[in-house]
C-alpha positions as CSV (number, residue, x, y, z in Angstrom):
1,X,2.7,26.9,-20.9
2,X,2.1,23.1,-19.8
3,X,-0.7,23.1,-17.5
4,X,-2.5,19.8,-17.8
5,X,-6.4,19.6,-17.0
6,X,-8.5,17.0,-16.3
7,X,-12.6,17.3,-16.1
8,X,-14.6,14.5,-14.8
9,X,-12.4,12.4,-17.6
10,X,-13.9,8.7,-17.5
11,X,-13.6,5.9,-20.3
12,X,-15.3,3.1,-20.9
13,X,-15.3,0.1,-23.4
14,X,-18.7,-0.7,-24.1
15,X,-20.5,-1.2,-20.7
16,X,-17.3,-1.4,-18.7
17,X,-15.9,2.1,-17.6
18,X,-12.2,1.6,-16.3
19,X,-12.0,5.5,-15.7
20,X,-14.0,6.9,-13.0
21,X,-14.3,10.5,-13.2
22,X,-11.3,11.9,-12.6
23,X,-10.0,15.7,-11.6
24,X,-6.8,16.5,-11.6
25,X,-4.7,19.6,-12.3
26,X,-1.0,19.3,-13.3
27,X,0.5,22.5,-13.2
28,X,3.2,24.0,-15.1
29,X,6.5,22.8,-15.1
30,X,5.5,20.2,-12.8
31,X,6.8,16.8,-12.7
32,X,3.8,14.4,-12.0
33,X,3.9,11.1,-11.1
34,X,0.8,8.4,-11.6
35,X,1.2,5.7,-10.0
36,X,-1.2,2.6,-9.0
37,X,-0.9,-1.5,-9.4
38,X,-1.3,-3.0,-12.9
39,X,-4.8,-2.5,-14.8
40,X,-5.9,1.2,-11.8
41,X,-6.2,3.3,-14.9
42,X,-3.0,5.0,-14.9
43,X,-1.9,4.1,-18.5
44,X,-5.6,5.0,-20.0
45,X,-5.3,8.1,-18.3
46,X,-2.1,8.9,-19.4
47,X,-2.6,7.7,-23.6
48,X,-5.9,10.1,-23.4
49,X,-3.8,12.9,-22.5
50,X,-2.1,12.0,-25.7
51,X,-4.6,11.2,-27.6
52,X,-4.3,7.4,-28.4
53,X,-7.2,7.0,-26.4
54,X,-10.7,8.3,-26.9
55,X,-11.9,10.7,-24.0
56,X,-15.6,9.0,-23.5
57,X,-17.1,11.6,-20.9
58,X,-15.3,14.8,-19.4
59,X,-12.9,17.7,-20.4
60,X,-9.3,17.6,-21.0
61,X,-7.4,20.6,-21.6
62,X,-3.8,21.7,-22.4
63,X,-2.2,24.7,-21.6
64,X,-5.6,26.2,-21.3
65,X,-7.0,25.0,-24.7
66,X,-9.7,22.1,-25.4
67,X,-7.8,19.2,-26.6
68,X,-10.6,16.5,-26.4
69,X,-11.3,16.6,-30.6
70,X,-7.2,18.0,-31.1
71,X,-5.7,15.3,-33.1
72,X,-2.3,13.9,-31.3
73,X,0.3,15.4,-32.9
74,X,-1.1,18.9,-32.6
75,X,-1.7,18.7,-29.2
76,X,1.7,19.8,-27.8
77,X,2.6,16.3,-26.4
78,X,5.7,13.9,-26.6
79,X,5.0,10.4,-25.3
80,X,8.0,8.2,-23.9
81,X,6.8,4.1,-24.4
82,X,8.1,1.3,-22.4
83,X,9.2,-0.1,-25.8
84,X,11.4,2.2,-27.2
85,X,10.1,2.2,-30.2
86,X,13.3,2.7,-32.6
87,X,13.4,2.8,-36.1
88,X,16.3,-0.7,-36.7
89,X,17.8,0.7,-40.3
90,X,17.9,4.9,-38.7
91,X,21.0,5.7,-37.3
92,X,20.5,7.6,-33.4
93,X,20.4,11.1,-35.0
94,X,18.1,9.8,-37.9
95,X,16.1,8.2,-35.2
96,X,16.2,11.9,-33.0
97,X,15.7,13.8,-35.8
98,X,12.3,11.7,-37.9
99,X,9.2,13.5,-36.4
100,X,11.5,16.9,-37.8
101,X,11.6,15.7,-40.7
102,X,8.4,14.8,-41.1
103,X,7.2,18.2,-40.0
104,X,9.3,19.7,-43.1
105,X,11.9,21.3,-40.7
106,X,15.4,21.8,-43.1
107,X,18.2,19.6,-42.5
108,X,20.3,22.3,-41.0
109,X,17.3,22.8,-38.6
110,X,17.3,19.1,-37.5
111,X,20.6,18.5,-37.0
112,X,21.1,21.6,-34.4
113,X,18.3,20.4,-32.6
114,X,19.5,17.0,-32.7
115,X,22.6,18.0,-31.5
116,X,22.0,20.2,-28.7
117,X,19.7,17.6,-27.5
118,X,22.7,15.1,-27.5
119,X,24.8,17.2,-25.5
120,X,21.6,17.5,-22.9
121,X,20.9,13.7,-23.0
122,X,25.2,13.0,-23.5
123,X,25.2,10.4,-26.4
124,X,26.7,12.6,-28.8
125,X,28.8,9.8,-29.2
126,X,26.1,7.8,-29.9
127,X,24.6,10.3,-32.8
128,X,26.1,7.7,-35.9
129,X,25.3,4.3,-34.3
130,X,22.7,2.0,-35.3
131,X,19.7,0.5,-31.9
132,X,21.4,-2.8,-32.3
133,X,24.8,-1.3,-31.2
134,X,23.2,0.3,-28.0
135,X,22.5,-1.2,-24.2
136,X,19.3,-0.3,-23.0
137,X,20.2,2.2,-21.1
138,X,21.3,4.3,-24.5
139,X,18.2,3.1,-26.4
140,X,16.0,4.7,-23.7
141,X,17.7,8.1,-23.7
142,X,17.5,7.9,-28.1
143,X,13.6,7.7,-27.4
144,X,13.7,10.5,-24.8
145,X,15.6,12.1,-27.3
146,X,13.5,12.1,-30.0
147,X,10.6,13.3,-27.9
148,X,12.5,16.2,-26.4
149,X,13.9,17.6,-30.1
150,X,9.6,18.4,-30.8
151,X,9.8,20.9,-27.8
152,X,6.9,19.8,-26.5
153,X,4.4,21.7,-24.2
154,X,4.3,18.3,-21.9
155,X,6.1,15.1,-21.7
156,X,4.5,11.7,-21.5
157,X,6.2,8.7,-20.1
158,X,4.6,5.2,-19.9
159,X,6.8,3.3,-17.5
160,X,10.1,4.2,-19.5
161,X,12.2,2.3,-17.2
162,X,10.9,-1.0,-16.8
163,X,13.3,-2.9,-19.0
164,X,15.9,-1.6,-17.5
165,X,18.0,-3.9,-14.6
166,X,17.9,-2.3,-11.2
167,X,21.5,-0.2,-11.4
168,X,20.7,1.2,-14.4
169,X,16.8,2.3,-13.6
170,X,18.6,4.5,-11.2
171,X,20.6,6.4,-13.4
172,X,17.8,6.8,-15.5
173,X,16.4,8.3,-12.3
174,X,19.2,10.6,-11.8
175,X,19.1,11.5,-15.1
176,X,15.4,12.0,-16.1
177,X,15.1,14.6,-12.4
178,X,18.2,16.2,-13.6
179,X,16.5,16.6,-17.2
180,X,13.4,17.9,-15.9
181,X,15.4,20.4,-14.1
182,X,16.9,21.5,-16.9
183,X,14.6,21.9,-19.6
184,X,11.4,23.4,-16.8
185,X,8.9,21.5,-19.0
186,X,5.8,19.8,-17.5
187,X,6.4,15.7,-17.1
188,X,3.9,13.6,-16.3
189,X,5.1,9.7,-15.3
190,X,3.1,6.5,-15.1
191,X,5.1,3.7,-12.9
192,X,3.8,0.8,-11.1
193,X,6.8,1.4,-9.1
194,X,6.4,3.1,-5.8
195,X,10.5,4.2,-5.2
196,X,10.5,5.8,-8.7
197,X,7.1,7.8,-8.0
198,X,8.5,8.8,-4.4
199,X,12.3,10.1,-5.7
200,X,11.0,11.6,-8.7
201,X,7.4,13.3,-8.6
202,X,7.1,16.7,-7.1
203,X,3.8,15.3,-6.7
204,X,1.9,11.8,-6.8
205,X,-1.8,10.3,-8.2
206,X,-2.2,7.2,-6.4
207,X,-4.7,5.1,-9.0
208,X,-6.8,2.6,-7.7
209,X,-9.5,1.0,-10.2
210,X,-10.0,4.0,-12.2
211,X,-10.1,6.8,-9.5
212,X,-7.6,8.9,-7.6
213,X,-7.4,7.4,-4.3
214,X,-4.7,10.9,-3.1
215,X,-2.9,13.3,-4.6
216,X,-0.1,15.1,-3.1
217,X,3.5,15.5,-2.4
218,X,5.5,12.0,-1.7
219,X,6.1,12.5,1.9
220,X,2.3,13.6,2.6
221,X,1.6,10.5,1.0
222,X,4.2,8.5,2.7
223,X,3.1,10.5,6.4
224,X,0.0,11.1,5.8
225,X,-1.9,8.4,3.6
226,X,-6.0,9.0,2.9
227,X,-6.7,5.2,3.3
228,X,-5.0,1.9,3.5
229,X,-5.0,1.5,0.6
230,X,-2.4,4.2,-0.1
231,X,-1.0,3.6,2.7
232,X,0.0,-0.3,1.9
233,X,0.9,1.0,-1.6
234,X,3.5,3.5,-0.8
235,X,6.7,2.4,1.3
236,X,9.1,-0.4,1.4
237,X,8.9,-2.9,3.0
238,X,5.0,-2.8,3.2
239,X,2.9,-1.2,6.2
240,X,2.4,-3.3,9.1
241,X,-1.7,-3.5,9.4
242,X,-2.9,-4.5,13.4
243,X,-6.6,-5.2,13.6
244,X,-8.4,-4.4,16.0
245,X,-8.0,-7.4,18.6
246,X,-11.2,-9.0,20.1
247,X,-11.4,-9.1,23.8
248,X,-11.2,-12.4,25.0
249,X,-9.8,-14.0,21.7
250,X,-6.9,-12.1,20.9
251,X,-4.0,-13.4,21.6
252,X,-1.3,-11.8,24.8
253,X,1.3,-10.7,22.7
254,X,-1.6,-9.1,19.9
255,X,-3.2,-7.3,23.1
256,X,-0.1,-5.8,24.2
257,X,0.7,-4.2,21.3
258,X,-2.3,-2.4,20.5
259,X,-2.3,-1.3,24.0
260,X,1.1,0.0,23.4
261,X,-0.3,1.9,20.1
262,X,-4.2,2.8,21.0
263,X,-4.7,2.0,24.9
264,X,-7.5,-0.1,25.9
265,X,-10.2,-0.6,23.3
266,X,-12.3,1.2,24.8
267,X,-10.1,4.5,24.6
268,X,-10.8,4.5,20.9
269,X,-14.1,2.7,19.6
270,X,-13.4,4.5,16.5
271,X,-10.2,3.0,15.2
272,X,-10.4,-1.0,13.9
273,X,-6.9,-1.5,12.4
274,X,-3.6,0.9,13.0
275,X,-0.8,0.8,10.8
276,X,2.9,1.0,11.6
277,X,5.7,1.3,9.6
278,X,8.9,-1.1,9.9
279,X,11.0,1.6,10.9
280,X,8.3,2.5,13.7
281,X,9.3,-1.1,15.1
282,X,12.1,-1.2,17.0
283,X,13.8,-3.7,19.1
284,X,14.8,-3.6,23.1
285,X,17.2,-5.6,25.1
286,X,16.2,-8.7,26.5
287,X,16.2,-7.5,30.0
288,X,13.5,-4.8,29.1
289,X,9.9,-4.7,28.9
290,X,9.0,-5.2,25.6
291,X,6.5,-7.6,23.3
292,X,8.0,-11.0,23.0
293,X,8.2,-12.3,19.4
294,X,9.9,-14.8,17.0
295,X,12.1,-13.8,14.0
296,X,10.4,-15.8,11.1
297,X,13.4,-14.2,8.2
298,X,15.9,-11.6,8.5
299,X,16.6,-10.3,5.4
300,X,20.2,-8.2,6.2
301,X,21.2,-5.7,3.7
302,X,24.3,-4.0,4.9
303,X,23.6,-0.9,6.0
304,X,20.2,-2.1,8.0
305,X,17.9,-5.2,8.1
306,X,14.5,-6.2,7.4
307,X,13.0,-8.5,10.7
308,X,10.3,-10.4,9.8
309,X,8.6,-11.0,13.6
310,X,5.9,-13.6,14.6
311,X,3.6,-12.3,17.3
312,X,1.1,-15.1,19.4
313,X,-1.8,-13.8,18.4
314,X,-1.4,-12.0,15.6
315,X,-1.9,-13.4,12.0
316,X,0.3,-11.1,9.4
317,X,4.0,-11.3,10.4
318,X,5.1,-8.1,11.5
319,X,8.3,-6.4,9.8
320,X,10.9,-4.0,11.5
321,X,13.8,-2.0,10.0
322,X,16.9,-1.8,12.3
323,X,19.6,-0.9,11.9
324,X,23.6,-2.7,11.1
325,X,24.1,-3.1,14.3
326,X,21.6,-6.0,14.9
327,X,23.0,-7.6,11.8
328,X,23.5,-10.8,13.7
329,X,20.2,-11.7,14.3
330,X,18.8,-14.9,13.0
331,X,16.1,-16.6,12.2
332,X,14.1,-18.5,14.7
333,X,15.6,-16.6,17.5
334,X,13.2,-14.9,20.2
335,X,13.0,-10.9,20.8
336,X,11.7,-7.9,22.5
337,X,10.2,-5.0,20.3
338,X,8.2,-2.0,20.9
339,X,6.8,0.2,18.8
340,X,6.7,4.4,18.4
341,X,2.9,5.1,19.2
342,X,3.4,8.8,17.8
343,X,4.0,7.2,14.8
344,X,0.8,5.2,14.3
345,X,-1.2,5.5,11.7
346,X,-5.3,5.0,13.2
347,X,-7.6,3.9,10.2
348,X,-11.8,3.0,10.7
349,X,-14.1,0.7,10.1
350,X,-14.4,2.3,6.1
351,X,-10.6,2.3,5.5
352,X,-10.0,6.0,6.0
353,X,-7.2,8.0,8.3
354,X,-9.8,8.8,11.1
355,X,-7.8,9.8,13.7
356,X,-5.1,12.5,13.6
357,X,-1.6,11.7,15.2
């Protein structure tokens, strides 16, 4: 069994505690994603789980058992590194097959796990090659090999796929969901980056300086955020955040659109900033009533484009996704928008979602 549990786990170096007290319970089987911007905790968290960190205060238990004092290779774990972490003069299989044979397993023994976890991973081609004869992309699935042939109660990745270029980190997408699929075991993933924590996690720990800011499934994240802060951190391109405007100073255009999204001011004393999504924000012909604004960039990707809108009024650009048909808009040139109230996400004066849609 792989259940993961975490107790009121903090760490601190010296006076400085990075790790806040967290909770957390990763259940078996389950692929769990952490995910937060550089130096939330997320990595800490992650190498006390494995044990190359020292738990300072709080419990930590795998598959029901105390694992706080449980030295790192007894604990049941297999950690993944950003490096890869090969041996140079070990052939792929030597490579696969090391932490086997340093636990005294026979060499028939190593080689059929080495080789069924080949076929798993496909790079039995790759069994008598040396790491300096393999792209990344192979490197990467050696090290996941080597942590799979240990048959591991949970697996422990540390932003695996950041050396890789942007096709390949896809694959490696595919690939690691398919894996985890296949073998049932529990995963827990640390990424900085939100699209790999939204395609791959059954469910997601949004980090923010050393605490869990939400947990839950990536759409409920994506729908439903806590906070703004999890709410700028997951989706691309980034939230569009409308403060509250102040009567008298805000500009026409600013007015209009929170109007369009709140009704007067006074409707809702509660709510001080609303967020909207680019896909939220659509545009309407110029013969309609709509909220006049300038395209500062248009960022056209094919299928859809990324608008990049100056509002009088209004400070932060606001972004819209449309669709290919619009693909022939340019910079500089004046529109119409409007904007899907049922959409709109009502945050308060302390950051939190106040107001249910």
């Amino acid at each position: 069994m792989g259940q993961v549990s975490l107790r009121g786990i903090r760490k601190s170096y010296g006076q400085t505690e990075i790790i806040k007290g967290i909770d957390l319970e990763v259940r078996d089987g389950e692929f769990m994603v952490f995910v937060g911007p550089s130096g939330c905790g997320k990595s800490t968290t992650l190498r006390m789980i494995a044990g190359l960190e020292e738990i300072t205060a709080g419990e930590l238990q795998i598959a029901g058992l105390r694992a706080n004092e449980v030295r790192p290779a007894d604990r049941g774990a297999a950690m993944v590194f950003q490096s890869y972490a090969l041996y140079p003069h070990m052939t792929v299989a030597e490579n696969m097959g090391f932490a086997l044979k340093m636990a005294g397993e026979s060499k028939a023994k190593r080689n059929e796990q080495v080789t069924r976890t080949a076929e798993v991973l496909r790079i039995t081609d790759l069994l008598g090659r040396y790491p300096k004869d393999l792209s990344g992309g192979q490197r990467q699935r050696v090290a996941i090999g080597r942590a799979i042939v240990r048959k591991p109660k949970v697996f422990l990745f540390d932003e695996p796929l950041s050396n890789l270029d942007a096709a390949l980190r896809v694959n490696m997408r595919i690939e690691l969901s398919r894996l985890h699929k296949e073998l049932g075991t529990t995963m827990i993933y640390v990424t900085h980056d939100q699209v790999e924590a939204m395609t791959m996690g059954d469910r997601i720990a949004v980090f923010n300086q050393g605490r869990i800011e939400q947990l839950g499934a990536p759409l409920e994240l994506y729908q439903r955020p806590a906070n703004e802060f999890v709410a700028a951190f997951i989706g691309a391109p980034r939230i569009n955040f409308i403060d509250r405007p102040v009567v008298g100073v805000a500009g026409e255009a600013h007015q209009q659109l929170w109007a369009r999204l709140v009704g007067n001011t006074a409707a809702d004393p509660q709510t001080q900033r609303i967020g909207v999504r680019a896909e939220h924000v659509q545009l309407v012909a110029a013969d309609q009533a709509g909220i006049a604004a300038t395209v500062e960039l248009a960022e056209h990707l094919g299928d859809s484009s990324i608008l990049y809108l100056r509002l009088d009024g209004l400070n932060d650009l606001l972004s819209a996704k449309v669709g290919a048909g619009h693909g022939d808009i340019q910079t500089g040139q004046r529109v119409k928008l409007d904007v899907d109230a049922s959409a709109a996400l009502r945050f308060g004066a302390d950051g939190g979602l106040n107001v249910p849609r």
